[in-house]
Backbone bond lengths (Angstrom), bond angles and torsions (degrees), N, CA, C in turn:
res aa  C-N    CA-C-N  psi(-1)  N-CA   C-N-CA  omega(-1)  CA-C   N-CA-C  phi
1 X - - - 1.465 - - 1.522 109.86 -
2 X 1.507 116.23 130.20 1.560 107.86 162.15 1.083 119.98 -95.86
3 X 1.510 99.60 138.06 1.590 111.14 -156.85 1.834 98.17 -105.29
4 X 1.458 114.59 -3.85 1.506 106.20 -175.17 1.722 103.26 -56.54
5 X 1.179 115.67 -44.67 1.758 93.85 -167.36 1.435 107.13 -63.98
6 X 1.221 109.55 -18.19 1.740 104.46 177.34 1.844 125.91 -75.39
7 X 1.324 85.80 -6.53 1.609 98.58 -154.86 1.871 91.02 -60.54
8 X 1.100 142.41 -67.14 1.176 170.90 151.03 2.116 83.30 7.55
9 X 1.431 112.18 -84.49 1.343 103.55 162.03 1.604 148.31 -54.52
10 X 1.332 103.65 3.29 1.036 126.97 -165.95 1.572 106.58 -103.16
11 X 1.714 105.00 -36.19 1.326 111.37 167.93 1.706 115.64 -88.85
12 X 1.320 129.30 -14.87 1.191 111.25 152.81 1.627 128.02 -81.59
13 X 1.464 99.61 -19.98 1.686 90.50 178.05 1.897 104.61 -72.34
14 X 1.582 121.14 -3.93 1.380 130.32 -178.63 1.400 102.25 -77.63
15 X 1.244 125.17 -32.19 1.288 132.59 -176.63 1.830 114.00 -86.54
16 X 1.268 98.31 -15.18 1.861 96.52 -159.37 1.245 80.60 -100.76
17 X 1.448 142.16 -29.85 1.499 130.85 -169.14 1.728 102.28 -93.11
18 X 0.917 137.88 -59.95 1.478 126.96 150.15 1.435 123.04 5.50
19 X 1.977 100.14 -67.48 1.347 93.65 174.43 1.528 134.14 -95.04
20 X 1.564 111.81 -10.83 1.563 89.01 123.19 1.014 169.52 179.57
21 X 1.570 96.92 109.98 1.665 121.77 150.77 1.692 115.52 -75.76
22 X 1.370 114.15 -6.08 1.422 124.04 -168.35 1.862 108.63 -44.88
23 X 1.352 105.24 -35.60 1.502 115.42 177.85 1.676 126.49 -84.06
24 X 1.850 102.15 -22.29 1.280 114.84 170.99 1.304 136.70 -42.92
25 X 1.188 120.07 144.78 1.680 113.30 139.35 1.330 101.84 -137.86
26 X 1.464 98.51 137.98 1.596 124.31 -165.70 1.260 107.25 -106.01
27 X 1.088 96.81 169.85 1.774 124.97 179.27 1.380 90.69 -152.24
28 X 1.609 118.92 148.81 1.263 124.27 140.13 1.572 109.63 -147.17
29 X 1.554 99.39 163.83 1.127 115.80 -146.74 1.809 90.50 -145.40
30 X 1.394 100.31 97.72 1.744 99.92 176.71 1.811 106.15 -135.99
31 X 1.362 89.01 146.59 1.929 90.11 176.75 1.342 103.02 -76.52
32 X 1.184 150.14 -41.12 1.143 145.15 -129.13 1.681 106.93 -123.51
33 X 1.663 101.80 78.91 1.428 108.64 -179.46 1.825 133.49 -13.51
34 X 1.516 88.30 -45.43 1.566 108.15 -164.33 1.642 91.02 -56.55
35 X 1.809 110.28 -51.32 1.163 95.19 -163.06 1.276 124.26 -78.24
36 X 1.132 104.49 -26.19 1.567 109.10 172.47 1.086 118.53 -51.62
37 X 1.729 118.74 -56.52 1.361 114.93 170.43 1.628 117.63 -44.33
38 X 1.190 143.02 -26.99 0.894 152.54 -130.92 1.884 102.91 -115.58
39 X 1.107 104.60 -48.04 1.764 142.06 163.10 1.560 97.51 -50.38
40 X 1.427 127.19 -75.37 1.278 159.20 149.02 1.973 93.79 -1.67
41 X 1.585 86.10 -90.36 1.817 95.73 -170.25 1.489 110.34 -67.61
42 X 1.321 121.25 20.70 1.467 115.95 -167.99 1.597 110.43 -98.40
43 X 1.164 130.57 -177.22 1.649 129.17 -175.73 1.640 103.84 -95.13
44 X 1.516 108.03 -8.69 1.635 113.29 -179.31 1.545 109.14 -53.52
45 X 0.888 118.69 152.20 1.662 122.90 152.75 1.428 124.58 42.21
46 X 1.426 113.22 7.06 1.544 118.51 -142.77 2.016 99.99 -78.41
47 X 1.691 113.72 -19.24 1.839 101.68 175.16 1.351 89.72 -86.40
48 X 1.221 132.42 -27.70 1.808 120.54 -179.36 1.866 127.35 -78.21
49 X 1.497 109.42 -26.42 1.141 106.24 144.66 1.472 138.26 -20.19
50 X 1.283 103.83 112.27 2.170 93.37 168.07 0.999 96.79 -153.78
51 X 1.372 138.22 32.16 1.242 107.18 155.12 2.069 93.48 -178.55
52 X 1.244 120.27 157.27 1.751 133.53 -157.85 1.394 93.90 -153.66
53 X 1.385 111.89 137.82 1.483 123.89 171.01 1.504 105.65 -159.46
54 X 1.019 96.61 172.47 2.260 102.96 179.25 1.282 108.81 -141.13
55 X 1.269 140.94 3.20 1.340 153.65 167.73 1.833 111.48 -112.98
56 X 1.665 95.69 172.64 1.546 88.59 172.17 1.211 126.95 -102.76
57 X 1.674 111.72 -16.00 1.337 111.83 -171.79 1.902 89.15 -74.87
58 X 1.382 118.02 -61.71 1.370 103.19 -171.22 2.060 121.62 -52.15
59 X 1.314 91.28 -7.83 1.914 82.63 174.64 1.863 100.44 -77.73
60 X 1.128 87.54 -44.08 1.221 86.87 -164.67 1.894 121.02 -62.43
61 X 1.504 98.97 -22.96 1.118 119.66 170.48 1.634 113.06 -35.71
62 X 1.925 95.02 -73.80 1.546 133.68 151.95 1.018 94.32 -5.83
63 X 1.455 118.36 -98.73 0.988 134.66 -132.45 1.822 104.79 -60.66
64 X 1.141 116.88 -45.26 1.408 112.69 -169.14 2.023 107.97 -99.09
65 X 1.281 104.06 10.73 1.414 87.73 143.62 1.650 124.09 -113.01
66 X 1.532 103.06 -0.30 1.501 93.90 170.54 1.630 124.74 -129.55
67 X 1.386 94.89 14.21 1.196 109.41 163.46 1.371 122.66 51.19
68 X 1.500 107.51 40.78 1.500 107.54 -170.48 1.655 126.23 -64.24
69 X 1.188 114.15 149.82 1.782 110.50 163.02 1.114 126.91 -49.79
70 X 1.725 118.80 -35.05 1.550 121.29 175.69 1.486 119.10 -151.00
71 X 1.364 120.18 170.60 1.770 111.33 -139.06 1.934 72.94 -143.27
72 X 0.925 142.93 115.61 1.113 160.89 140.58 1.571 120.11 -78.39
73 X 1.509 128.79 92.45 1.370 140.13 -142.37 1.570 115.18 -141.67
74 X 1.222 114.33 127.17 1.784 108.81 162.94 1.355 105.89 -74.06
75 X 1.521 125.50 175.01 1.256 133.35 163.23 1.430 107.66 -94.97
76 X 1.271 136.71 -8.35 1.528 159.03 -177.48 1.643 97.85 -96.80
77 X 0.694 114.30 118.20 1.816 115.85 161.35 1.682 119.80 -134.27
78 X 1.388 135.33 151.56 0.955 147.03 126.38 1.466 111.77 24.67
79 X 1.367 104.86 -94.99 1.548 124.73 172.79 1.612 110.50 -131.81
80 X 1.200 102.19 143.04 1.932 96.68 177.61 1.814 93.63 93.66
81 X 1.633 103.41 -176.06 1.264 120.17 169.96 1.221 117.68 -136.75
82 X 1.744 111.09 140.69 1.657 94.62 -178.22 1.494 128.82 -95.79
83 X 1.633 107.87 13.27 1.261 109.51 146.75 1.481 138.86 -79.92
84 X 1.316 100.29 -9.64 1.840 125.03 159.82 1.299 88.84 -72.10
85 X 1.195 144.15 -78.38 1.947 145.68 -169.66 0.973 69.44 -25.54
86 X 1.403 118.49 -103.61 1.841 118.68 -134.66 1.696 108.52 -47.24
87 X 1.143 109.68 -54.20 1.549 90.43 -169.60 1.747 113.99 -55.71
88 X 1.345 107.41 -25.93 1.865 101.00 177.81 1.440 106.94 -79.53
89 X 1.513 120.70 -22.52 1.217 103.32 -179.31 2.052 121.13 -87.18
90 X 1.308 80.76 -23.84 2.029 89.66 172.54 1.496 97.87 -86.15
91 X 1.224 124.46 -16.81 1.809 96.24 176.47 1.578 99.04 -94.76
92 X 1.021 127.35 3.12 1.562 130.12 -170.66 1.429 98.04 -101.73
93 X 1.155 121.86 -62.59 1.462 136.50 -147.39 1.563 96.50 -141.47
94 X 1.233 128.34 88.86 1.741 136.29 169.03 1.182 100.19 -66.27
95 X 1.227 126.95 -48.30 1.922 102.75 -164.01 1.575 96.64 -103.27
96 X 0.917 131.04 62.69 1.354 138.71 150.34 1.503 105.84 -116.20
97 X 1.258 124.34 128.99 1.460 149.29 -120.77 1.691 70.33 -109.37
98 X 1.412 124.07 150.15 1.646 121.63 144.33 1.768 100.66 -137.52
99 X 1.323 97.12 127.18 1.526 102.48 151.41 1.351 140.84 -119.62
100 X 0.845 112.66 110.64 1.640 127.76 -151.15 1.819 124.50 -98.75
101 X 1.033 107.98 95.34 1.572 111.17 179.15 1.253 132.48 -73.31
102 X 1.378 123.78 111.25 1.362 147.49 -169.70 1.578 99.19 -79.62
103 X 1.496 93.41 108.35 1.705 113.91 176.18 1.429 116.08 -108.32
104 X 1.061 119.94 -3.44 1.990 145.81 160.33 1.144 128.83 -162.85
105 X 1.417 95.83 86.50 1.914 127.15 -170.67 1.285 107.30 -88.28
106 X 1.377 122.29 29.03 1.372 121.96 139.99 1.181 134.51 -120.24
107 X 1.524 100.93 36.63 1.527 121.51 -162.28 2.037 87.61 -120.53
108 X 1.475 101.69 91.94 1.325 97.75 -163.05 1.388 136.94 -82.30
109 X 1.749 110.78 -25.10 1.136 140.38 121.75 1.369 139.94 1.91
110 X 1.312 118.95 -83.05 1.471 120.45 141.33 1.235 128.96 -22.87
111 X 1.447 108.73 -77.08 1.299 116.14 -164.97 1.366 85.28 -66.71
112 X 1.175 170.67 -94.49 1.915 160.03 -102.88 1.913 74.44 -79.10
113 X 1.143 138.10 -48.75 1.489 109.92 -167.13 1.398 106.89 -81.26
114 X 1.411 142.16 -17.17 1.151 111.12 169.34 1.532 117.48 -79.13
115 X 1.702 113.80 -13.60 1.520 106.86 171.32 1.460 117.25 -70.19
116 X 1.472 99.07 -31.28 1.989 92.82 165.45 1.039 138.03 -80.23
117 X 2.095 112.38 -1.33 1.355 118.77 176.14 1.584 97.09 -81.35
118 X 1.198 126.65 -13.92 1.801 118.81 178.73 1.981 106.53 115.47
119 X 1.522 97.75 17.49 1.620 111.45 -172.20 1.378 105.03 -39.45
120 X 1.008 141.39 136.09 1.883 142.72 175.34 1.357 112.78 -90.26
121 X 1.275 123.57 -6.96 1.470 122.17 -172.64 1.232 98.67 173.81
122 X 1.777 118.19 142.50 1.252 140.63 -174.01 1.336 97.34 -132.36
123 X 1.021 133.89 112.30 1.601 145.17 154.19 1.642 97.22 -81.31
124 X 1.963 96.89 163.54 1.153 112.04 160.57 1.593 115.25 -119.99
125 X 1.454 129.88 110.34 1.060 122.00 163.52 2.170 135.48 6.25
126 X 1.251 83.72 -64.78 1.489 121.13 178.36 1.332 119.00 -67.82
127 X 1.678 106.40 -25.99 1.315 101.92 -179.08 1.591 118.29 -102.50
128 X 1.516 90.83 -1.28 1.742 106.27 -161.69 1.800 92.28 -39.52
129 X 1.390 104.19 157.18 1.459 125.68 169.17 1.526 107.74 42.06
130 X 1.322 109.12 52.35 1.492 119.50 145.88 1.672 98.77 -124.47
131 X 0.856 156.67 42.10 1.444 166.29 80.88 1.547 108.78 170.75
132 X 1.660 117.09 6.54 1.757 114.62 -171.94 1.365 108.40 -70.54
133 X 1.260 128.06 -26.97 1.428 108.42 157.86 1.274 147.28 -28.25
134 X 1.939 89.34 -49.11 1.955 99.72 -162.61 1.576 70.48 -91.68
135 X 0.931 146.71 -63.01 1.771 144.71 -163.41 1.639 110.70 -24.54
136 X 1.701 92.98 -52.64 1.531 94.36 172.82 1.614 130.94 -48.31
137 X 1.776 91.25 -63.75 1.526 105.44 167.92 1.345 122.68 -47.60
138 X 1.274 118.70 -37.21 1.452 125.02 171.86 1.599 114.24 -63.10
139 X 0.902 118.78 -37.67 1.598 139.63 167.97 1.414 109.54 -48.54
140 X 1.626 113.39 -76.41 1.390 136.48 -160.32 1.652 103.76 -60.02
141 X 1.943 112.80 -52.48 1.177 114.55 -166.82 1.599 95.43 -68.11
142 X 1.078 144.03 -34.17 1.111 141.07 168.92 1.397 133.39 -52.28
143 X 1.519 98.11 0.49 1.543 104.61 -166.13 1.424 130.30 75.88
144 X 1.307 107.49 -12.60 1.478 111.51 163.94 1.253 134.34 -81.91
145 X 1.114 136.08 -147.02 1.747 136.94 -163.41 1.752 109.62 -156.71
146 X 1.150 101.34 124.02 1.606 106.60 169.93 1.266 147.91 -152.92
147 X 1.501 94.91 130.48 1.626 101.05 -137.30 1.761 92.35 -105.00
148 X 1.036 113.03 153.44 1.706 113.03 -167.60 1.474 113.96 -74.56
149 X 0.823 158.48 68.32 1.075 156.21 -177.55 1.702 142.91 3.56
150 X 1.580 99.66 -23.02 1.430 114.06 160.79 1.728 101.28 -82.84
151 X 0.980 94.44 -3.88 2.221 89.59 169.91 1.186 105.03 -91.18
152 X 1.472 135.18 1.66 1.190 100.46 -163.75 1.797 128.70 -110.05
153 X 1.730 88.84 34.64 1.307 105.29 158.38 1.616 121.71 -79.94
154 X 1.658 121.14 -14.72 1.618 130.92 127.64 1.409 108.45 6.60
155 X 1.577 96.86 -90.60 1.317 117.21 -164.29 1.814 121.00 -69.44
156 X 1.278 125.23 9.56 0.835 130.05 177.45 1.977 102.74 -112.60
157 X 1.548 115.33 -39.62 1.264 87.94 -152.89 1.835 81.84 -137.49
158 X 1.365 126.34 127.44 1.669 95.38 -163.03 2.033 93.67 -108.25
159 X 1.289 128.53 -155.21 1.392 131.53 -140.43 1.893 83.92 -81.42
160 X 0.999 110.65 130.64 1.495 124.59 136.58 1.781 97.52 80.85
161 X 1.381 104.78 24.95 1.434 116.16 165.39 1.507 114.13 -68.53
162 X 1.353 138.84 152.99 1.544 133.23 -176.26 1.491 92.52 -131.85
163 X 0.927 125.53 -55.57 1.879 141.11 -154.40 0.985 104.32 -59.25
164 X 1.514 104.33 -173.07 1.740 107.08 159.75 1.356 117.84 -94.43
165 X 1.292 125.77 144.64 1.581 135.14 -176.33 1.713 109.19 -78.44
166 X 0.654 117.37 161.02 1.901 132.09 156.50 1.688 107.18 -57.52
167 X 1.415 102.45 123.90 1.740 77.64 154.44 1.105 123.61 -111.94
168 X 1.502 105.88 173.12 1.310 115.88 -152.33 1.855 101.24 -81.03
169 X 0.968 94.08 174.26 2.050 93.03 -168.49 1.696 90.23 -103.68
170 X 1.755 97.15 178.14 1.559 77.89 -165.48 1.458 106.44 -92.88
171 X 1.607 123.66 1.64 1.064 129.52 179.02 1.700 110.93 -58.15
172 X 1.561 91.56 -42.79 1.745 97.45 -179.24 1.687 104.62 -63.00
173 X 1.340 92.95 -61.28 1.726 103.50 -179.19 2.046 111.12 -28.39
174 X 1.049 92.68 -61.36 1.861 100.71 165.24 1.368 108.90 -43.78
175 X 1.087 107.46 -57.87 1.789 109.01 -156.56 1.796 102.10 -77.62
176 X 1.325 125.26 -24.06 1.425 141.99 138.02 1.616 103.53 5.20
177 X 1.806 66.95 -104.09 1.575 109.32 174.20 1.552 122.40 -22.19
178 X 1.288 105.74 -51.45 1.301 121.84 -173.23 1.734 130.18 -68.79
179 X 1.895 86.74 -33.74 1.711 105.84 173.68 1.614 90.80 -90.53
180 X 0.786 130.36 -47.43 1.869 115.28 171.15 1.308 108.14 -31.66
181 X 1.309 130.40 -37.73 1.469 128.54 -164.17 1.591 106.78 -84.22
182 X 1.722 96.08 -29.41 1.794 90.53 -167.39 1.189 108.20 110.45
183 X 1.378 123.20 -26.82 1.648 97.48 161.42 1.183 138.28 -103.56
184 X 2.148 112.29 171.69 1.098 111.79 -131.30 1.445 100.77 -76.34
185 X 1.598 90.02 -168.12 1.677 90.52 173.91 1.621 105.73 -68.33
186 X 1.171 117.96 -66.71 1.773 109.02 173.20 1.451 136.62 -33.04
187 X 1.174 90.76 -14.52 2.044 106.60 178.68 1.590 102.09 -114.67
188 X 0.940 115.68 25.96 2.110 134.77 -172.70 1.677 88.62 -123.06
189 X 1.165 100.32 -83.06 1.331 114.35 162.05 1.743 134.43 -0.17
190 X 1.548 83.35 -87.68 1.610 93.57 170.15 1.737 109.51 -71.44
191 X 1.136 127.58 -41.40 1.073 128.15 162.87 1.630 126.36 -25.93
192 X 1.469 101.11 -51.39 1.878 109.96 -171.79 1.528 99.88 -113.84
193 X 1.655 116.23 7.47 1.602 110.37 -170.75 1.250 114.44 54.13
194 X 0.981 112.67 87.57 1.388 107.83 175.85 1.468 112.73 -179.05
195 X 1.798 135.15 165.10 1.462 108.38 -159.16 1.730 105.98 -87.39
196 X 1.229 111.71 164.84 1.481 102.07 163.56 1.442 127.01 -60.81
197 X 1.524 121.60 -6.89 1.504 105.82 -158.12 1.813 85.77 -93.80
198 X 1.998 113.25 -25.26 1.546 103.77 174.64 1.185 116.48 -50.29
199 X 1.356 113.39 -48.66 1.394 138.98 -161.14 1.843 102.30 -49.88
200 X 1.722 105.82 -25.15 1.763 112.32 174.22 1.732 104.13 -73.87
201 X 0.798 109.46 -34.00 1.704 125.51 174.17 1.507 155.07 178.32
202 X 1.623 94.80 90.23 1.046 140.46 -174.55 1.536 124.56 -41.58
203 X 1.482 120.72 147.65 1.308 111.62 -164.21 1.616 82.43 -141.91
């Protein structure tokens, strides 16, 4: 794919996620050196940064001596898994934010357990820098949740189902729609009228 006509958007969605992380302190936790390094030397996050790892025991290390606001993670690591991260870090530490990048999103399994460890955001590898990043952050700082949208055959059919499923009503279908976009539950909410705590599960 050529990404030059995108580049132009690519440098403002560099700027909209920057600011905000403006309140952050990060950790990240990626298998894939190149990118990290790359993450690392980038203009992202770089006064909220405190701490880089490529394994899980050392994120996790990270993570609980500096107690960051958000956990930026592959599901691929080094050594360990970073759907093991998330579940030690949400049963350890719940309001620590994790966003977690799906580097083989047909590994279906996984990903349904990091959505049941309390995951805050699911990226897709593949989609990076078509704007799901800042979407996420926009999501997360909001208190909401965001899940990438090419996942969200997830939410229709979960691991090792055969039958037919329920469908979803169209209230859910909306409220879908709506966390696909990135916004929060309160902007779901006012959006469809309705309270935020429905807006957790919708009929």
């Amino acid at each position: 794919m050529d990404f030059t006509p995108r580049l132009e958007q690519i440098r403002q969605n560099t700027g909209q996620i920057d600011n905000l992380l403006r309140d952050a302190r990060l950790v990240v936790c990626l298998g894939n050196r190149a990118m990290l390094s790359l993450f690392v030397g980038s203009q992202i996050g770089q006064r909220q940064l405190v701490g880089a790892a490529t394994c899980e025991a050392s994120g996790l290390a990270l993570v609980e001596r500096h107690q960051p606001t958000m956990v930026f993670l592959s599901d691929t690591l080094e050594q360990g898994s970073g759907i093991a991260l998330v579940q030690q870090i949400k049963s350890r530490w719940p309001s620590i934010h994790t966003l977690l990048l799906i580097t083989q999103e047909h590994r279906q399994a996984p990903i349904q357990q990091a959505i049941q460890a309390g995951c805050d955001g699911l990226l897709v590898e593949s989609r990076l820098g078509l704007g799901s990043a800042a979407a996420a952050l926009h999501a997360i700082s909001g208190g909401g949740v965001y899940i990438d949208r090419s996942l969200k055959e997830l939410f229709r059919q979960g691991p090792g189902a055969t039958g037919p499923i329920e469908a979803l009503s169209e209230r859910e279908r909306d409220v879908l729609t709506l966390v696909a976009r990135g916004e929060t539950n309160g902007e779901i909410g006012q959006q469809l009228f309705i309270a935020t705590d429905t807006v957790k599960s919708p009929r």
